[in-house]
C-alpha positions in Angstrom: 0.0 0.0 0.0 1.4 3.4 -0.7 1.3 6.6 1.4 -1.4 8.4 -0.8 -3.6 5.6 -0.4 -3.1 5.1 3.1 -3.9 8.4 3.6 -7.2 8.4 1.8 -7.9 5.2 4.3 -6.7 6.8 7.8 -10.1 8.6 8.7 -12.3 5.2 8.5 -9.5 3.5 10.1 -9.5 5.2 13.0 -13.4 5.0 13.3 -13.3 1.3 12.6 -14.9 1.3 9.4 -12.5 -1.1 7.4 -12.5 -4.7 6.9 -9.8 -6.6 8.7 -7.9 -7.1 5.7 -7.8 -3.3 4.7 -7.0 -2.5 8.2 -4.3 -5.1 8.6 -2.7 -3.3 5.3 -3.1 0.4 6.6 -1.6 -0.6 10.4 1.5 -2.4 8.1 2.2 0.7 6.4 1.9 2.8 9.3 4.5 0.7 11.0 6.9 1.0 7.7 6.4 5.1 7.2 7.1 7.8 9.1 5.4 10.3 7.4 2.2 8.4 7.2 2.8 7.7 10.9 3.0 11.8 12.2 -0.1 12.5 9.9 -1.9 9.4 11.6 -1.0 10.3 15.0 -2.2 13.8 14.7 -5.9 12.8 13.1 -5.9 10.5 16.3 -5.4 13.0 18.8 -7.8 15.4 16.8 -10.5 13.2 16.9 -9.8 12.3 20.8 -10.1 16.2 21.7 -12.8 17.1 19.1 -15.0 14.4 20.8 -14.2 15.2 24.4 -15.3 18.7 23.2 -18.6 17.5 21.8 -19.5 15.6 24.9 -19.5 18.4 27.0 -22.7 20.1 28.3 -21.1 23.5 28.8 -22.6 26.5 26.9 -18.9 27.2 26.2 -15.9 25.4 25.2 -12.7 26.0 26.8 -10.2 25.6 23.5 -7.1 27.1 25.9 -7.5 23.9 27.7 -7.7 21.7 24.7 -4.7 23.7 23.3 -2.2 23.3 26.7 -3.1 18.9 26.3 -1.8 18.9 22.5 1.5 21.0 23.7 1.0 24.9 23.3 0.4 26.9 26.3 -3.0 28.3 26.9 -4.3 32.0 25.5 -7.6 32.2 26.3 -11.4 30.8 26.7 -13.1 31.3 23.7 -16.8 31.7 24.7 -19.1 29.7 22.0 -22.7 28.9 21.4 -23.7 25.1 20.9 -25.1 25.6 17.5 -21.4 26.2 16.4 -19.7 24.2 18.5 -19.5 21.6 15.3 -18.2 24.0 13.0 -15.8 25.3 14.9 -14.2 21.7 16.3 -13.9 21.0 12.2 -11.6 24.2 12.4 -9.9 22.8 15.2 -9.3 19.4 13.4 -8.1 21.0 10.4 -5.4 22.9 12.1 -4.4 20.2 13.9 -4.2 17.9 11.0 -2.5 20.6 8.2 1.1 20.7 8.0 2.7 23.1 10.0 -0.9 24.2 11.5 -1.9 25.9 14.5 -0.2 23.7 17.3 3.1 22.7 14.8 3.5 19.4 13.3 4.2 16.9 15.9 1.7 15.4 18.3 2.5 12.1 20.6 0.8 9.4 20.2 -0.1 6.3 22.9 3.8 4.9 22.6 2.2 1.4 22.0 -0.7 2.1 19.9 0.9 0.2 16.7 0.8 -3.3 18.6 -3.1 -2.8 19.7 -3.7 -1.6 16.0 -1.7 -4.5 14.7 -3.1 -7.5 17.3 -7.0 -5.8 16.0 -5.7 -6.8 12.3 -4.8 -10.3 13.2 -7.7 -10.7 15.2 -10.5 -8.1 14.6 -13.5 -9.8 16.9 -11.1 -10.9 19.4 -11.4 -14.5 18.7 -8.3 -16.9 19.5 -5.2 -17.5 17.0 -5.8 -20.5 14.4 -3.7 -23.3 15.7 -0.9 -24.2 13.0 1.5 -26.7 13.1 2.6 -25.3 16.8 5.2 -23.6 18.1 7.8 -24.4 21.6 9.4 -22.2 23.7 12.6 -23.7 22.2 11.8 -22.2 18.7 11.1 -18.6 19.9 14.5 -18.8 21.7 16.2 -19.7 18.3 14.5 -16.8 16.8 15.9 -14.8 19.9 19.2 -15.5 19.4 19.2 -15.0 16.0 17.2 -11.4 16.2 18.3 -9.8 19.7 21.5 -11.8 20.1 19.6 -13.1 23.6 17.9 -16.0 25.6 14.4 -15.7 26.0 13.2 -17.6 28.9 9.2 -18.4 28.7 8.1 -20.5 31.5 5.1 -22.7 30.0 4.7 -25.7 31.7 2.4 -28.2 31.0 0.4 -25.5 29.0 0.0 -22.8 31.5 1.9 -20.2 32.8 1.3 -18.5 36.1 -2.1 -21.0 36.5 -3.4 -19.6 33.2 -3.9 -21.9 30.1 -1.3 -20.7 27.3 -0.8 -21.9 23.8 2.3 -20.7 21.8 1.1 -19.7 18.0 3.8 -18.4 16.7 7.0 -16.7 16.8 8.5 -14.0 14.1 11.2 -11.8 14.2 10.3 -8.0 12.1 12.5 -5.7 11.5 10.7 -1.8 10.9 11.9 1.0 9.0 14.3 2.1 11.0 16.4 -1.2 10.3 15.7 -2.1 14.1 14.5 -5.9 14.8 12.2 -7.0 17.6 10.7 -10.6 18.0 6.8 -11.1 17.7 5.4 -14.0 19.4 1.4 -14.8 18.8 -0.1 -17.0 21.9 -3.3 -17.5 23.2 -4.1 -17.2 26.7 -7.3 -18.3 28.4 -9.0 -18.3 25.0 -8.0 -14.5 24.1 -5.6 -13.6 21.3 -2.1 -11.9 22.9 1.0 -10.1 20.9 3.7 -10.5 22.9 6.7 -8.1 21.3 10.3 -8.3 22.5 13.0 -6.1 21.3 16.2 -3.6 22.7 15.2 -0.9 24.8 17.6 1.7 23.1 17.4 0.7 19.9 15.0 3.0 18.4 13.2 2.5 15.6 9.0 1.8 16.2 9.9 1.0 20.4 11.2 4.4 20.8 7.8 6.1 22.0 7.6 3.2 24.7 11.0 3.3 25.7 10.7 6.9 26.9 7.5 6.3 28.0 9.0 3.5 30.4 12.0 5.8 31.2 9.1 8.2 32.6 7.3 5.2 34.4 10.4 3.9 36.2 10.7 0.9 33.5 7.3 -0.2 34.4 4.6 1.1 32.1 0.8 -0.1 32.1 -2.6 1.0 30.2 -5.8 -0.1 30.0 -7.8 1.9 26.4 -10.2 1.4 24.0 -9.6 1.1 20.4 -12.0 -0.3 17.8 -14.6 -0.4 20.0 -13.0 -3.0 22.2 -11.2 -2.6 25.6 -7.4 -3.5 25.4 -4.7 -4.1 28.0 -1.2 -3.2 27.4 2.0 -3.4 29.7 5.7 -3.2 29.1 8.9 -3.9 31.2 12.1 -2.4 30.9 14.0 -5.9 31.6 17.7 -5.1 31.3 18.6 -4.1 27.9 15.0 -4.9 26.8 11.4 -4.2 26.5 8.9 -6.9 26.9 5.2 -5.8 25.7 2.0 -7.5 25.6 -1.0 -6.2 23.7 -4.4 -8.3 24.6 -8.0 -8.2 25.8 -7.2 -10.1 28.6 -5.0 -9.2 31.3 -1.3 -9.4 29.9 0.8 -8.6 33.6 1.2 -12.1 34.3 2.8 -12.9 30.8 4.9 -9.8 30.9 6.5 -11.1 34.1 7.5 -14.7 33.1 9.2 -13.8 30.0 12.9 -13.0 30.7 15.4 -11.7 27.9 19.1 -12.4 29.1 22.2 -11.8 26.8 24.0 -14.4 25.3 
């Protein structure tokens, strides 16, 4: 998929209007592109305030406030009937979303929001991974090696881990457009789909949102949102040289705490 045509798909992507195959394609690009990354991160955060504006019962809107969240320091209330409140949040979007606009051209984005956009491609109605062939503990550690130039220790035993039921799917190692690898591994756990994503912690490159975001939380960072409509959990651990995330609908701390990168 190119960047023009991405583009031209981000809007219904963010509302959840594609099929999983066209969403699966847009959430691939936007991993590979920068560009198409900054102009999808700032469309996010425009429709996140423009709809916290809209549910407000307020005869006025305060855009100072709206301005100091997306960076810029406040200048004033701006007084406003409800009957313009729409037209004047589709002034707001645009000057968030044009280049070089109102509040600049950079706006952050949730540090982990490709992985819960990537595990909705896979798995749109939450339903479990297919199960292939299989896939060992052994395996992912190969893959380890190979990618991170590391053990990875994951404790299954006898199917479970900490006392819940867990099924390895699959393990991949990607590498994103910053040249940077990290290793994917696909599980289920107690029935629910899980990504669970390992890579360095200052390597750059797609992690380097959530590696300052867990330099900020003390090397422990958790979140709980909702994206297409569905509720997902997401936590990360600074363990030594490396991150370990997992991206479900089910509660992922337990899994986040048995895996164990160590170098070679």
């Amino acid at each position: 998929m190119q960047c023009q045509e991405t583009r031209k798909w981000i809007s219904p992507y963010l509302d959840s209007e594609l099929d999983p195959t066209k969403t699966f394609e847009v959430s691939q690009h936007l991993e590979s592109c920068a560009p198409c990354r900054a102009r999808f991160e700032k469309e996010r955060r425009a429709d996140e305030l423009i709809g916290a504006a809209l549910r407000r019962e307020e005869s006025y809107v305060d855009w100072s406030a709206i301005e100091r969240q997306i960076l810029a320091p406040a200048r004033r209330i701006i007084p406003i009937r409800p009957k313009w409140l729409l037209a004047a949040a589709a002034c707001v979007a645009f000057l968030l979303i044009w280049p070089g606009g109102w509040f600049g051209s950079t706006v952050a984005a949730h540090p982990a929001q490709w992985a819960v956009d990537e595990l909705y491609g896979l798995s749109p109605d939450c339903s479990p991974f297919p199960e292939g062939p299989g896939c060992t503990p052994s395996d992912v550690n190969e893959i380890a090696a190979t990618a991170l130039d590391c053990r990875l220790a994951i404790p299954i035993i006898a199917g479970r881990l900490a006392d819940h039921p867990v099924t390895l799917i699959q393990g991949n190692r990607r590498i994103c457009d910053a040249g940077t690898d990290r290793i994917e591994i696909r599980l289920n756990c107690c029935g629910k789909p899980v990504l669970l994503i390992v890579g360095k912690f200052d390597q750059g490159g797609i992690m380097k949102d959530l590696a300052a975001a867990l330099k900020k939380a003390g090397g422990d960072y958790s979140d709980e949102r909702s994206s297409h409509s569905t509720k997902y959990y997401v936590r990360a651990i600074k363990k030594g040289k490396y991150i370990v995330l997992a991206v479900s609908t089910h509660t992922v701390d337990h899994l986040v705490a048995g895996v164990v990168p160590t170098e070679k």
